[in-house]
N, C-alpha and C positions, 0 to 999 in steps of 0.2 A: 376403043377403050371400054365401052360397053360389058365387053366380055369377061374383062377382067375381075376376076373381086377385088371386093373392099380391101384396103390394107392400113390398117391399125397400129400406129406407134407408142409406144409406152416407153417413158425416161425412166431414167434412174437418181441415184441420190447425187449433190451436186449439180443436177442441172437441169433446165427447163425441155420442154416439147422443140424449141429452136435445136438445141442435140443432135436433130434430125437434117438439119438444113441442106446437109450432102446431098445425104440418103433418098431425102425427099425431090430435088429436083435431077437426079440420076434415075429414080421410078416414073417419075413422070416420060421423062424423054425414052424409055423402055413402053411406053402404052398404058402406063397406069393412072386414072385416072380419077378414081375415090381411093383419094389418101386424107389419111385423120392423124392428128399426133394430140394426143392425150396431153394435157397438163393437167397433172397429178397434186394434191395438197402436199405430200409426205409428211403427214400429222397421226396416221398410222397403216398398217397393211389392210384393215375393216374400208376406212377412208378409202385409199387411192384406188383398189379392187373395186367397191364401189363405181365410183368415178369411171372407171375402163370400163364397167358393163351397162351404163347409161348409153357411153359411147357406139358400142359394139351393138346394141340395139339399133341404134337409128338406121344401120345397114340393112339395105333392099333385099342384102343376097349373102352368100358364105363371107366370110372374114378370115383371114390372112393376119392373125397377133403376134407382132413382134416385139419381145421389152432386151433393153439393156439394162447389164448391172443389175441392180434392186427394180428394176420392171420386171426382170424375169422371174419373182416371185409374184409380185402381179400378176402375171397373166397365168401362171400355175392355181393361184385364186379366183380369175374371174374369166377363164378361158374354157371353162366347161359350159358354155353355153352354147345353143344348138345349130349357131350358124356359124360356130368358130371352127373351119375345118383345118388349120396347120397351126402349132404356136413355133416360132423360131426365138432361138435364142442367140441374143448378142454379147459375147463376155459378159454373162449372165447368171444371177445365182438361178437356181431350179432345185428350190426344198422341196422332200418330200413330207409327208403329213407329221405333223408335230416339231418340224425342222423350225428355225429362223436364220436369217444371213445371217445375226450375229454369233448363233451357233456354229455354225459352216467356219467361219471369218476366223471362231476361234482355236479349229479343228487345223489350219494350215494357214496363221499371219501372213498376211500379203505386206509383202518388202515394203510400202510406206504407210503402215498402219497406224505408226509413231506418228504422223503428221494430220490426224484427226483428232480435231482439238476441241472441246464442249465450251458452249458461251453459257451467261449467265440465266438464261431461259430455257434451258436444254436442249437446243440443236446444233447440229453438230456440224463444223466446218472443216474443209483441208486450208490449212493455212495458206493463204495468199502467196506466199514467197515461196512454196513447196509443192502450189499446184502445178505448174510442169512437169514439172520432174515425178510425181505422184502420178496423177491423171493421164496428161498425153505427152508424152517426152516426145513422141512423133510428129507431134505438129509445131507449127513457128512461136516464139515467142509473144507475138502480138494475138497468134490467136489463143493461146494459155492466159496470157493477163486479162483477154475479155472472160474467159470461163471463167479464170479465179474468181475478178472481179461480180461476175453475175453468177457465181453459185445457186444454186438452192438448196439452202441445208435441211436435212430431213430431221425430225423429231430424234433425239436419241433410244427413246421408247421405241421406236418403229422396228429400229434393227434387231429388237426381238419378239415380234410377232411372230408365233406360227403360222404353217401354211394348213388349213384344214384337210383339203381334199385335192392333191393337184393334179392339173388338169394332163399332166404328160403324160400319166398313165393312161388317159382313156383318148390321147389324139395324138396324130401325127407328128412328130418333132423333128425340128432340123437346129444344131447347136455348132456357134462358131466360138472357139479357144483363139486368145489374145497371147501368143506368146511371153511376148515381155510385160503382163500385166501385172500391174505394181499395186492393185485397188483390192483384185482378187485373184488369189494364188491361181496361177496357170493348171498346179497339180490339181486342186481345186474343183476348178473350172474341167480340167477333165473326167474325173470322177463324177461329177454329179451328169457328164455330156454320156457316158457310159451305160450309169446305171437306166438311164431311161430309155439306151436302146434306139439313139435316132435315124432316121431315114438318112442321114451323112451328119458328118461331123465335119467342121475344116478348121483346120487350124492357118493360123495369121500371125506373122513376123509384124506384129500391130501391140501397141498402150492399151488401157484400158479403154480407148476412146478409138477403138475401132471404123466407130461409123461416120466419125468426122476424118481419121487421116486414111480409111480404107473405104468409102463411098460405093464406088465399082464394086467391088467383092461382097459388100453387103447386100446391096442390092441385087447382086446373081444369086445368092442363095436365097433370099427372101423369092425371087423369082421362080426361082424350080419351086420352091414349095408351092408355090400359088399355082402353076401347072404341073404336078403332079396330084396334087387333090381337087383341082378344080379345072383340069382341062385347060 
C-alpha cells in the first residue's frame, strides 16, 4: 500500500464524507491505503476549498482528488496545489474561472430541479419524499430514506460562488457522466467533461449517486488515474 498515493474525497451537496462508503472500502481492498474523505461546511465555495487544502496537506506524497457533484468545483479550487497530481471527477460540476454550479445548473435544468426546496435559514434541501427519485433512483428505498433523512443541505449562497482559477486546466483529469442524472443535466455534465480535455471520460448507466450504486466502476477510474500519474 505504501506505494500507492494518497486518495482524497470530496462530497457534494446533500451529503456527508459517508457518500463515499462504497467507494471507500472497494479502494481499500484494491491496495489503497491513505484514504481521506473530506467533510466539507458547504457555507460557501472560500469555506469548503479551504477545508480540502488543509486536508490535501497533511499528505506525505502526490494526491489523487476526487469530488462529486458540488465537490467537483472544489477540487477545481483547491486542487492546484503541488502534490495534487490527477483531479477525477464524479457526476461532477467542473467550472471554469468565473463559472458557479448555479450558473451551469441554469444553462441546462436538471429534471428534478423543482424539488429543491429553501428553508427558512437559507439552505437548501431536496425534499424528503423526492429524494429517490431525485438523487439515486438506483439504489433501494431504505438506502434513499437514510440519505434523505441525513442530507446535508449546503448554503443557497454557495451555489453561486465562482471558481477563481481551476485546477483542470493545469492537471490531469479523468471525468465520469452519470447518464440518468436527475441533479445535473447529463448534457451538462458532458460539456463541461469535454472542454477540459480529459485523460478518459466514461460514462455510467448510473443517478446522480454514482459512487454509492456504481462503487466498482468508481473506483477503476479513480485507479488508472492514480497509476498513470503516479506509477
Amino acid at each position: 500500500m505504501a506505494d500507492k498515493p494518497s486518495i482524497v474525497l470530496v462530497h457534494g451537496f446533500w451529503g456527508g464524507a459517508a457518500h463515499w462508503t462504497h467507494v471507500i472500502t472497494e479502494l481499500h481492498r484494491r491496495g489503497f491505503g491513505d484514504l481521506h474523505a473530506v467533510e466539507n461546511p458547504l457555507t460557501s465555495l472560500a469555506d469548503d476549498a479551504e477545508r480540502t487544502r488543509k486536508m490535501i496537506r497533511q499528505a506525505a506524497g502526490p494526491v489523487v482528488l476526487v469530488g462529486h457533484s458540488y465537490g467537483g468545483a472544489v477540487i477545481s479550487e483547491a486542487g492546484d496545489l503541488p502534490n495534487v497530481s490527477a483531479l477525477v471527477y464524479i457526476a461532477a460540476f467542473a467550472p471554469d474561472a468565473g463559472e458557479s454550479p448555479g450558473q451551469i445548473s441554469q444553462e441546462y435544468p436538471p429534471a428534478a430541479f423543482d424539488n429543491i426546496v429553501p428553508d427558512s435559514d437559507g439552505y437548501l434541501w431536496i425534499k424528503q419524499d423526492r429524494f429517490h427519485e431525485s438523487f439515486c433512483q438506483d439504489l433501494s428505498a431504505d438506502e434513499a430514506l437514510v440519505m434523505a433523512v441525513t442530507q446535508k443541505a449546503p448554503l443557497g449562497s454557495t451555489f453561486g460562488d465562482n471558481v477563481t482559477a481551476p485546477a483542470w486546466r493545469a492537471k490531469p483529469c479523468w471525468y465520469q457522466v452519470s447518464t440518468e442524472d436527475r441533479m445535473i443535466h447529463p448534457d451538462n455534465e458532458r460539456r463541461m467533461a469535454a472542454r477540459m480535455d480529459p485523460v478518459k471520460t466514461v460514462e455510467l448507466d448510473a443517478s446522480h449517486a454514482s459512487l454509492a450504486s456504481q462503487p466498482g466502476a468508481i473506483a477503476e477510474l479513480i485507479e488508472v488515474a492514480a497509476r498513470e500519474t503516479t506509477g
